[in-house]
C-alpha positions as a Markdown table, in Angstrom:
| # | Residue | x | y | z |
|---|---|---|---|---|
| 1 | Unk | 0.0 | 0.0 | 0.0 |
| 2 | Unk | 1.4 | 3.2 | -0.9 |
| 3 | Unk | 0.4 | 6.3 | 1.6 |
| 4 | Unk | 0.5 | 9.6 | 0.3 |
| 5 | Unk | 0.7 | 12.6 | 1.8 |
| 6 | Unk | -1.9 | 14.9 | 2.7 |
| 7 | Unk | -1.9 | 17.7 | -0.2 |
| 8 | Unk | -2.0 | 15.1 | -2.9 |
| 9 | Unk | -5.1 | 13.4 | -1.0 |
| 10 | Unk | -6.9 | 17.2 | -1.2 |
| 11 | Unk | -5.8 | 17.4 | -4.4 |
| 12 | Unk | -7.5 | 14.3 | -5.6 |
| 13 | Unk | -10.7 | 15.1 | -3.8 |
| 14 | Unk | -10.9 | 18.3 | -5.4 |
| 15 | Unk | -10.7 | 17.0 | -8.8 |
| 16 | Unk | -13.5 | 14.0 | -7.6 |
| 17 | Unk | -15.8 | 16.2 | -5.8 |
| 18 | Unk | -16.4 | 19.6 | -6.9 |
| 19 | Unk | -18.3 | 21.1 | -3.9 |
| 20 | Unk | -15.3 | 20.3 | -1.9 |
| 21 | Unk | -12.9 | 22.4 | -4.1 |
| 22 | Unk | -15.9 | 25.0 | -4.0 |
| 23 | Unk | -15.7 | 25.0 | 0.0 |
| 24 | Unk | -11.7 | 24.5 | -0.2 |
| 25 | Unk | -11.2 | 27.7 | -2.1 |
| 26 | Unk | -13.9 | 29.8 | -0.1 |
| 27 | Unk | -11.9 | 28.9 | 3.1 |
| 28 | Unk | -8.6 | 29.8 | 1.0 |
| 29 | Unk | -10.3 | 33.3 | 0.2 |
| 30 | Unk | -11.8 | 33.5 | 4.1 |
| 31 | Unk | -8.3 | 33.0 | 5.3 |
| 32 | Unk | -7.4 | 36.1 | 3.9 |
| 33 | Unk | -10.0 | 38.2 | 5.4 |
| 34 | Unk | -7.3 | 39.9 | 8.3 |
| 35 | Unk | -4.9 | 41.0 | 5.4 |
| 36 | Unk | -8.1 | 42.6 | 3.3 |
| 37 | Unk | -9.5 | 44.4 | 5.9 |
| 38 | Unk | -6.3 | 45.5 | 8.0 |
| 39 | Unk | -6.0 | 44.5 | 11.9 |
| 40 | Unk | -8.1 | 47.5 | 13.1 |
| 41 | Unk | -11.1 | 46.4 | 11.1 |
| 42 | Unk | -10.8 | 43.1 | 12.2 |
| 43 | Unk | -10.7 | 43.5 | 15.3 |
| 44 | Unk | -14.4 | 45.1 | 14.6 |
| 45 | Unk | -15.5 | 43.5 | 11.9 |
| 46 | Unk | -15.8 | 39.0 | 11.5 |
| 47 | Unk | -16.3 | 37.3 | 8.0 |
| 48 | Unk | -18.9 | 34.3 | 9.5 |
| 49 | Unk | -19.9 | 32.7 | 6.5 |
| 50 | Unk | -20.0 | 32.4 | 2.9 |
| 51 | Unk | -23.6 | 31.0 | 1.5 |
| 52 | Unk | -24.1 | 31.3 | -2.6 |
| 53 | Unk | -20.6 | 33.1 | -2.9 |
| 54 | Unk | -21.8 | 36.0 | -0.7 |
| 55 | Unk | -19.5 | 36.5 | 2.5 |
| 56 | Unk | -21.4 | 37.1 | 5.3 |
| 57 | Unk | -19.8 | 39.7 | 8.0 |
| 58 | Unk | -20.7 | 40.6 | 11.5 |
| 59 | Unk | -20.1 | 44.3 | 12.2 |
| 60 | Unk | -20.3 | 45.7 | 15.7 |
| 61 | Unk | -21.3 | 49.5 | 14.4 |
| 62 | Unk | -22.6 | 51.5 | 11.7 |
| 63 | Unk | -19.3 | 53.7 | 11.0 |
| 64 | Unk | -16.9 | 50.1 | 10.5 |
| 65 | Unk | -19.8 | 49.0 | 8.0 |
| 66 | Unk | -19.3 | 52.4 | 6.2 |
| 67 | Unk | -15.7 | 51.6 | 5.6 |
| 68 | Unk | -16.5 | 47.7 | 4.7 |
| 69 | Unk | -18.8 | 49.1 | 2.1 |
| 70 | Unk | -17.1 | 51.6 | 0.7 |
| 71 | Unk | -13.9 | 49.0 | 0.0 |
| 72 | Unk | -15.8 | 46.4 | -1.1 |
| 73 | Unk | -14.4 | 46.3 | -4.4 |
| 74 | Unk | -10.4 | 46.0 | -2.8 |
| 75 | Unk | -11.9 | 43.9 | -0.2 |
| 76 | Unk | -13.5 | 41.2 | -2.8 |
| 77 | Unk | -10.4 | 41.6 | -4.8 |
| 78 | Unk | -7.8 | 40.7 | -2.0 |
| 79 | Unk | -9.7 | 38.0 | -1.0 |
| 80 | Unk | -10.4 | 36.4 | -4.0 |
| 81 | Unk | -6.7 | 36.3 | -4.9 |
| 82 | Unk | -7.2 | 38.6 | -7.8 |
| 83 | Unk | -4.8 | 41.5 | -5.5 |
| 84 | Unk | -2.3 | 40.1 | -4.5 |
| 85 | Unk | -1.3 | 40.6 | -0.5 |
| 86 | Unk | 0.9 | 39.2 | 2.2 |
| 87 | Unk | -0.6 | 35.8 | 1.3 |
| 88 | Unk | -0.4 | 34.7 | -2.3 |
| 89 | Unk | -3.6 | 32.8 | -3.6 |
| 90 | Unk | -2.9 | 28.8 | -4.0 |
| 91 | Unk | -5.0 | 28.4 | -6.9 |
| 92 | Unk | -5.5 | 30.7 | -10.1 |
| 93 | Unk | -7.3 | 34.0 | -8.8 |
| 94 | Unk | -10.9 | 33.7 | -9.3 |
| 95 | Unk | -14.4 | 35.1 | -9.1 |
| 96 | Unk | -15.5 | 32.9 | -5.8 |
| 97 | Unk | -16.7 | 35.9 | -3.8 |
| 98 | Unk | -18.8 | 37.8 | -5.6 |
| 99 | Unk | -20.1 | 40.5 | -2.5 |
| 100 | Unk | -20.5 | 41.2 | 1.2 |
| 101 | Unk | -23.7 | 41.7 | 3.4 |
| 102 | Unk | -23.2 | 43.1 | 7.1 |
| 103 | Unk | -24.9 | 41.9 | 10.0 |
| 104 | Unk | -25.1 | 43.0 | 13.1 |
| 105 | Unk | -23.6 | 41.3 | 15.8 |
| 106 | Unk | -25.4 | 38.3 | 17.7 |
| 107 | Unk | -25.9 | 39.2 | 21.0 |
| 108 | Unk | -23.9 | 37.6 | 23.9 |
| 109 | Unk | -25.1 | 38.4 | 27.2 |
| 110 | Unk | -28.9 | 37.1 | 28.2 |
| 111 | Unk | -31.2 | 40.4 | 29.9 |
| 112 | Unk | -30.9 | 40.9 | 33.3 |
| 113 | Unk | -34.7 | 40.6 | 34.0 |
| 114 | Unk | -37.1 | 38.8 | 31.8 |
| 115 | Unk | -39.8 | 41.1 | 29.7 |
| 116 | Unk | -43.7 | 40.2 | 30.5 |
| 117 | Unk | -45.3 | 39.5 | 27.6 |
């Protein structure tokens, strides 16, 4: 039996499974999302999910979704590989986010005192 080593196994089920390489290169993209949006953003501002190659981001106030919105383009760009950063893209750059929609954040405490209804 011959064992291979981990990259040529995703490799493989990349070419077998194409939702797999889908999901691969959204993570791949996602990964990015600290470098596209600098450390201060980030710090205000978390990419939660990617659903019909729209990233989903949590943003804790009005003025930080301002500035998400009005870098979208660079923002899509970096982390879709097509500009290049600190972290070079794996794969050929390609189209696999095509925007961003804000949230706000979920909230993390429970109320104090219960509301009558």
């Amino acid at each position: 039996m011959k064992f291979q080593n981990l990259l040529q196994i995703i490799k493989g089920a990349q070419k077998n499974h194409t939702g797999f390489s889908l999901r691969m290169q959204e993570a791949e993209a996602l990964g990015r999302w600290d470098i596209a949006v600098g450390e201060q953003i980030a710090k205000h501002a978390k990419a939660v999910r990617v659903h019909e190659s729209i990233l989903w981001v949590e943003v804790e106030h009005p003025i930080w979704r301002a500035e998400l919105h009005y870098r979208k383009k660079q923002i899509l760009d970096i982390l879709n590989g097509i500009t290049p950063c600190a972290r070079p893209a794996l794969s050929a750059p390609k189209e696999i986010l095509k925007d961003i929609c804000y949230l706000d954040p979920k909230p993390t405490r429970k109320p104090f005192f219960r509301q009558k209804r």
